[in-house]
VONUVO-451586 format. One record per residue (C-alpha): residue number from 1; residue in three letters; x, y, z. Coordinates in pm, 1 decimal, always signed. Layout:
// residues N
(NUM, "ALA", (X, Y, Z)) ...
// end
This chain:
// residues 146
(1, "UNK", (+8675.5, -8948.2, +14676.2)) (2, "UNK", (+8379.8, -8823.7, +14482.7)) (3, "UNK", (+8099.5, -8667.3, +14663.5)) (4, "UNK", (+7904.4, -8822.9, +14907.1)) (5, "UNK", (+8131.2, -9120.3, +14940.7)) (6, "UNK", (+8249.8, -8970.8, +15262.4)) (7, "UNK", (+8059.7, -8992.7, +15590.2)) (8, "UNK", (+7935.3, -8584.5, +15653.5)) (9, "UNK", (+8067.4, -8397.1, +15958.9)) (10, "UNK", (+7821.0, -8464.2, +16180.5)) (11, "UNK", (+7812.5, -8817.9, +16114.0)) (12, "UNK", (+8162.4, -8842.1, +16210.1)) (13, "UNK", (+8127.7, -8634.8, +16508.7)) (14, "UNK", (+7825.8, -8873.0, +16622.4)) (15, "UNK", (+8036.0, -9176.8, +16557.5)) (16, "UNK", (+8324.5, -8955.2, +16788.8)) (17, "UNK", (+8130.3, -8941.8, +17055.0)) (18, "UNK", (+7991.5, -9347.7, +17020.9)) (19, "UNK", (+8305.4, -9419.6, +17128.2)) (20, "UNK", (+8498.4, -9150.8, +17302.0)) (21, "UNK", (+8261.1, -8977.2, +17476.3)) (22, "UNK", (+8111.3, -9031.8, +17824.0)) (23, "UNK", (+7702.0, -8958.0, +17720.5)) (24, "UNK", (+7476.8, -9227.0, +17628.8)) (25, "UNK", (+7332.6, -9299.7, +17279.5)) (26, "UNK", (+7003.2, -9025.2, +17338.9)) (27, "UNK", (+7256.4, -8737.3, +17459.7)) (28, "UNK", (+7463.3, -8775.4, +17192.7)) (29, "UNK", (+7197.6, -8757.2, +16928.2)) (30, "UNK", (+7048.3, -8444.8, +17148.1)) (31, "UNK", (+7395.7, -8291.7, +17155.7)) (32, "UNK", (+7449.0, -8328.8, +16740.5)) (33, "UNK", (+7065.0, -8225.0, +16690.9)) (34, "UNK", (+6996.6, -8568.7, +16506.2)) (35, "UNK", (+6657.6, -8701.0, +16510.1)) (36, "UNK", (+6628.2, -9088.9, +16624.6)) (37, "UNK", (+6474.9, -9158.2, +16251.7)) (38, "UNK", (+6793.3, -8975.2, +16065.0)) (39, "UNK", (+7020.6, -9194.2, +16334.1)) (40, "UNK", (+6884.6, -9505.8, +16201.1)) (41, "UNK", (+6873.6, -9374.3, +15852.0)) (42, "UNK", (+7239.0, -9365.9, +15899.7)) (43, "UNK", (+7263.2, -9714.6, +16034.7)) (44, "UNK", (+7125.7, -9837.3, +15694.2)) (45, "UNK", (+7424.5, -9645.1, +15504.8)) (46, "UNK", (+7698.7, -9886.7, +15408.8)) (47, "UNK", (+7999.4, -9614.4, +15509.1)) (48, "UNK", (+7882.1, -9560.5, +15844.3)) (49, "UNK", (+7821.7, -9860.5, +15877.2)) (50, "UNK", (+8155.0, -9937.5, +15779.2)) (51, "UNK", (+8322.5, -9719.9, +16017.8)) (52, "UNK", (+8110.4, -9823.2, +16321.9)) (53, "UNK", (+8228.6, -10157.7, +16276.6)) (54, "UNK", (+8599.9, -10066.2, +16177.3)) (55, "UNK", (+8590.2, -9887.6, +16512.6)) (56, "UNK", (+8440.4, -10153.0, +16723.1)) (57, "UNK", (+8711.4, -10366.4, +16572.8)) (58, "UNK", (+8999.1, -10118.2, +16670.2)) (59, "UNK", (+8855.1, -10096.5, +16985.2)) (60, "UNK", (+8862.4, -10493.4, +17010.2)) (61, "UNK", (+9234.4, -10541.8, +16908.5)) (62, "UNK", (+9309.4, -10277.8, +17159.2)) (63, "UNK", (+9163.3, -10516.1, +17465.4)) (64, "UNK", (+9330.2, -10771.4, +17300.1)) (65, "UNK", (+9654.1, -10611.0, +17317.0)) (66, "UNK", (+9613.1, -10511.1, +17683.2)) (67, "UNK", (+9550.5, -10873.7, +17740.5)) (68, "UNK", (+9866.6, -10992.4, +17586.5)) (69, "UNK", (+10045.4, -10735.3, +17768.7)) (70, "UNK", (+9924.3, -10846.6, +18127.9)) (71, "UNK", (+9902.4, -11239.5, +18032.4)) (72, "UNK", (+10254.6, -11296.4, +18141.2)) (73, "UNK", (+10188.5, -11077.3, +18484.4)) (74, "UNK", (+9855.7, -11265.3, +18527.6)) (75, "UNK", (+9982.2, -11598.2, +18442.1)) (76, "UNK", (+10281.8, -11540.7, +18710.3)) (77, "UNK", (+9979.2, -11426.0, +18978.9)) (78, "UNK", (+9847.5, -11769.2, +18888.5)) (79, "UNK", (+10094.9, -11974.0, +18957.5)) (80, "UNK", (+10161.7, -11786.3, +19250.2)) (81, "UNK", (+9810.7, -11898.3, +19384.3)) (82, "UNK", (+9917.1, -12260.1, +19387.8)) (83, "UNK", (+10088.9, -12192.7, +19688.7)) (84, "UNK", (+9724.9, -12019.9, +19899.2)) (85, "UNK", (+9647.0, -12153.4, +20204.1)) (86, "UNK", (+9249.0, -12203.6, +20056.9)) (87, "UNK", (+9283.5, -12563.4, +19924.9)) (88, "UNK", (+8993.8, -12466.5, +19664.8)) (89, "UNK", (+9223.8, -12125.8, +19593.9)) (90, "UNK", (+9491.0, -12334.9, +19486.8)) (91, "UNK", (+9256.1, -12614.6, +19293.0)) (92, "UNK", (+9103.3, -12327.4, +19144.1)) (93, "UNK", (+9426.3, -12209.6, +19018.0)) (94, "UNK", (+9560.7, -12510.2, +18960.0)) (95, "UNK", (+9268.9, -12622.6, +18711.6)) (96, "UNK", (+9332.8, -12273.9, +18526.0)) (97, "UNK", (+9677.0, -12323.8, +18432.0)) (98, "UNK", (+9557.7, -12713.0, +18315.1)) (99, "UNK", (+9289.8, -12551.0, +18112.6)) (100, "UNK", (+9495.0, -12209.4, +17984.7)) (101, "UNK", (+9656.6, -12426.1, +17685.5)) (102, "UNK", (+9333.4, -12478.9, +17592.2)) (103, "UNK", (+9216.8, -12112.3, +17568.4)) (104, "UNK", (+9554.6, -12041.0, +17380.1)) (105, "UNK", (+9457.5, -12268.6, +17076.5)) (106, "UNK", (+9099.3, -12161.3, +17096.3)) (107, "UNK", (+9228.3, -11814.7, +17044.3)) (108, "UNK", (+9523.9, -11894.2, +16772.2)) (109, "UNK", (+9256.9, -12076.2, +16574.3)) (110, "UNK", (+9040.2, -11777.5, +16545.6)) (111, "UNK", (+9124.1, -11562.3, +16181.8)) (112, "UNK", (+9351.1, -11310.8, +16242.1)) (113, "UNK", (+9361.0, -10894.0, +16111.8)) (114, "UNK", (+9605.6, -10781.4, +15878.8)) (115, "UNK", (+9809.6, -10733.9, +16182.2)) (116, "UNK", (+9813.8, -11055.4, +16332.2)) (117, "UNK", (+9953.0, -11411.1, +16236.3)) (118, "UNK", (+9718.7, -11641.1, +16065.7)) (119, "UNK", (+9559.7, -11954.0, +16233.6)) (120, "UNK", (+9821.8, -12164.3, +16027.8)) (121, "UNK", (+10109.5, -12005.2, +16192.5)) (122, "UNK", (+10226.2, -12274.8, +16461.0)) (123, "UNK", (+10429.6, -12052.3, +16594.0)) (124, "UNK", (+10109.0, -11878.9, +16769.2)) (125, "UNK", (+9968.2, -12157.4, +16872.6)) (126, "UNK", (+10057.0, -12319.7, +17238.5)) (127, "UNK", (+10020.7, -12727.7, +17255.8)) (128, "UNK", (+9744.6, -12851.8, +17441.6)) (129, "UNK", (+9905.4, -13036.5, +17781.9)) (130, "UNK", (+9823.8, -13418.5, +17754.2)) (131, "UNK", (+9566.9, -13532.5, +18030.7)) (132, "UNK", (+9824.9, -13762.2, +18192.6)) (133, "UNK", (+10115.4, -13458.9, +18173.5)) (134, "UNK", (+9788.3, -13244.0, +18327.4)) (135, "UNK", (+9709.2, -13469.1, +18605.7)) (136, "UNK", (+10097.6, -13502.1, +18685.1)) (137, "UNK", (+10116.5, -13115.7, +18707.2)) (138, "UNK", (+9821.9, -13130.1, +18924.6)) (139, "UNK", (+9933.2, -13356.1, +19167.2)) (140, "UNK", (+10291.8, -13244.3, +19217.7)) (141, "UNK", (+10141.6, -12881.6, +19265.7)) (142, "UNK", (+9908.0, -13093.7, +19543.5)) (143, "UNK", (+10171.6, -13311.7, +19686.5)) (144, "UNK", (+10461.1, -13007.4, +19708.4)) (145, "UNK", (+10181.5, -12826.9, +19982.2)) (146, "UNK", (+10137.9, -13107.0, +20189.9)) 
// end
């Protein structure tokens, strides 16, 4: 890369800290000797501005990935809920599993990264539960307390 097509030292030590460290925004800028009026000269730039938002997008796949790790673990807490003796507990949980299709397809639909399947990949993408095959899951989950 020719000169000054890289973010400098500092700027990438700022950025470091944006996300690693533990000190708000002010600290940091206090701790790198960076005025407020260079920080949001830098926020104009079009490479740091490109690595703040590769980061924040890193950082975003990695919550999704701990998601998808603990969905199976959550979903099995879920179900497990049917069974509470709180009648709105197990309505509550009930409702969720209805509505979790739902928040599958919402989520396949969305574009994917480079890493991800696309949103024409069916094999992503969980079916939707018919209302009738909903309200039958419902009410054998009711009936099979009582």
């Amino acid at each position: 890369m020719a000169k000054g097509k890289r973010l400098s030292k500092k700027q990438l030590s700022v950025i470091e800290d944006l996300f690693i460290g533990q000190l708000d925004e002010q600290a940091i800028l206090d701790k790198h000797e960076v005025s407020r009026a260079v920080f949001v000269k830098w926020q104009m730039e079009r490479r740091f501005v490109e690595e703040f938002n590769r980061r924040i997008a890193a950082l975003n796949r990695q919550g999704e990935l701990i998601i998808a790790r603990y969905a199976p673990l959550a979903a099995a807490k879920l179900v497990g809920l049917t069974e509470s003796q709180s009648q709105e507990t197990a309505r509550k949980a009930c409702i969720d599993i209805i509505e979790f299709p739902k928040q599958t397809v919402k989520k396949a639909d969305e574009p994917a990264g480079p890493l991800g399947a696309g949103k024409n990949d069916k094999s992503a993408v969980q079916k939707e539960l018919p209302p009738e095959t909903a309200s039958r899951l419902l009410a054998a989950l009711v009936d099979k307390r009582y």
